[in-house]
N, C-alpha and C positions, 0 to 999 in steps of 0.2 A: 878653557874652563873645564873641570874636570866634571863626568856628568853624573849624576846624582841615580843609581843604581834602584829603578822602580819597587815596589813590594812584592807584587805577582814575581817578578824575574829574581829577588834576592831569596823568596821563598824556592822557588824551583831549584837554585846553587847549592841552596842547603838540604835540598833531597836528596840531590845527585851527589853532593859530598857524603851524605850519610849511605843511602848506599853503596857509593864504591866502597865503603870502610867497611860496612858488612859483609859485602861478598870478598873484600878478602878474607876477612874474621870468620867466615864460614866455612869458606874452602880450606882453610887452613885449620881450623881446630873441630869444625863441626855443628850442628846445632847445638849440643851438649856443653862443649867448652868454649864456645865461643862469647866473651862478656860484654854485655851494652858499654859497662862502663869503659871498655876498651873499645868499641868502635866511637862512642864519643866522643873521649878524647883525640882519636886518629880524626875526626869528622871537625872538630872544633865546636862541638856543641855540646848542650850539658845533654845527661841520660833522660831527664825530665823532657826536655823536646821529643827526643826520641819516641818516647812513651805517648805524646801528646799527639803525634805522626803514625804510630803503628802502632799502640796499646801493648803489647807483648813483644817476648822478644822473636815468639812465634809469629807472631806479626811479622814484624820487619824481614823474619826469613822466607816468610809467601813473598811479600816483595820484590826479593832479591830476585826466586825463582820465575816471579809474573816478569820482572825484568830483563832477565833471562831468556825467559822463553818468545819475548816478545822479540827481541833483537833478532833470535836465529830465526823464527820463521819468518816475519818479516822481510829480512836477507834472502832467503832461499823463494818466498811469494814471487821477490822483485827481481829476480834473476830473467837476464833479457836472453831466452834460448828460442824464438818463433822463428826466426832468420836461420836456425841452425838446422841441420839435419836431425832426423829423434832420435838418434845412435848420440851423437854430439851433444844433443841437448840433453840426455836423461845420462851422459857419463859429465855434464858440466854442474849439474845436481848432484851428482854423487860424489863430485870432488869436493864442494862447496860445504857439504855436508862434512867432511873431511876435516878442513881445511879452516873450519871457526875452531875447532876442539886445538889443531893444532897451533891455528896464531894465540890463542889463547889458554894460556896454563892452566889457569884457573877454570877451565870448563870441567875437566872429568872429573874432579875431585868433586866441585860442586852439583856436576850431574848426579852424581853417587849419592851424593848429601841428601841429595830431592829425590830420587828413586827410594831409598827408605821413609822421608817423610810423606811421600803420597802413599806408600803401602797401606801403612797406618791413622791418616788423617784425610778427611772428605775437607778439601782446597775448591771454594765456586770459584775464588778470584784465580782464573787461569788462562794466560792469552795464548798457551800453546794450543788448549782445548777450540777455544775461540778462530786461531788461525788456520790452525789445521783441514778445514773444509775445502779452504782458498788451495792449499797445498796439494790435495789431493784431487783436486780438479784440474790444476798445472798440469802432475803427474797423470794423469789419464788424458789429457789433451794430448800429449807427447807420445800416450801408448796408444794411442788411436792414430796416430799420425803413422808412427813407427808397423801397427798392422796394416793401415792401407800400402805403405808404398812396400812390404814386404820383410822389411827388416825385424820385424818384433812378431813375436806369435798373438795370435788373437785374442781376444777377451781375459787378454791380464789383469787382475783387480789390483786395482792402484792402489786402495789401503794395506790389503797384504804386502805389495813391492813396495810401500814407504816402510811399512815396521820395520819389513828384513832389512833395507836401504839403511835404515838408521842403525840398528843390530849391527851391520857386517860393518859399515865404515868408523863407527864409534868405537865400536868396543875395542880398538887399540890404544883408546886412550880412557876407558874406564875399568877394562879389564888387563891392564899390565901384565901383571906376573904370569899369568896362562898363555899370554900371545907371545911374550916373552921368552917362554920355557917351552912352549910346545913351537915356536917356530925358530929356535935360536939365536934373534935377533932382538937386538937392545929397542926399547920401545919406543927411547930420547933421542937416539940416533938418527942421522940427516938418512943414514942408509935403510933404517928397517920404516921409518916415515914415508921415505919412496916409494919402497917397497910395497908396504902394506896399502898403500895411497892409491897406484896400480892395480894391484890385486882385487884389494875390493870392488872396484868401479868392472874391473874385468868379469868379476865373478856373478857379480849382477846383471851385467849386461849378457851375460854370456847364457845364464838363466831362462831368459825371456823372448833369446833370439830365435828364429823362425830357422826350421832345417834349412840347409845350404845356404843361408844367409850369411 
């Protein structure tokens, strides 16, 4: 017997349909050019739902970004590094941080997207703001780990080594053309990905290390 699809759960398909259709509509053209009536149709539903779900089409794009931001830290919260060494644990953070932008295309374009609309608009509905406390507690349990046993210098503040952390391993995939150009490596490339993948984790880690460590 085929079973009869609840209302709480066919509502929820039809969130999750609609946003994936705007975060590609966003990534791809913008908040500017991106039209309801075209993630509707990609969604199967009319633009009137849409409206009735997130009022604006600014709406639906805080969405995208809460959904967003909720995935990657999330991810990075749940990252199981206490069994590992804090060398190992704080470069398994920095690859991971890495390594969403890269499995997924659509991250730097729509990080870009949201780095201009939070410039200019006050967003409450924010799960990055929200998680980020979680995040930077990991991080400082891992640098306190890392100063007792000698490997990390002491009293590193862990919000400053998350911003750079995010800064140095993102920015190869939201700032292109400059990484690009100033390190002569293609930016889509399996080689300059390597590359840069290494580097970053190296240079941070390498930051924070205690002399003769």
């Amino acid at each position: 017997m085929k079973s009869v699809e609840q209302p709480e759960a066919g509502k929820l398909n039809t969130l999750k349909r609609i946003l994936a259709a705007a975060r590609q509509a966003f990534s791809e053209h913008g908040l500017a050019g991106a039209r309801i009536d075209d993630i509707a149709q990609e969604a199967g539903v009319t633009k009137q739902l849409i409206h009735h779900y997130y009022g604006t089409k600014e709406g639906l794009f805080v969405a995208v970004l809460d959904e967003a931001s909720d995935t990657i830290m999330s991810e990075l919260v749940g990252l199981q590094v206490d069994a590992l060494s804090p060398t190992d644990a704080l470069r398994r953070v920095l690859n991971h941080f890495f390594d969403q932008y890269k499995n997924d295309p659509l991250m730097g374009s729509l990080a870009l997207e949201g780095i201009r609309y939070h410039d200019a608009h006050q967003t409450p509905r924010n799960h990055f703001l929200e998680l980020s406390p979680r995040l930077i507690d990991k991080l400082d349990g891992i640098l306190r780990r890392g100063a007792a046993s000698g490997a990390f210098k002491p009293h590193v503040d862990a919000r400053l080594l998350l911003a750079t952390a995010a800064l140095v391993t993102t920015g190869w995939f939201t700032n292109r053309y400059s990484t690009s150009a100033l390190t002569g490596l293609e930016t889509y490339s399996e080689q300059g990905l390597r590359v840069w993948r290494q580097h970053s984790a190296d240079f941070v880690l390498a930051s924070i290390a205690a002399s003769g460590a």
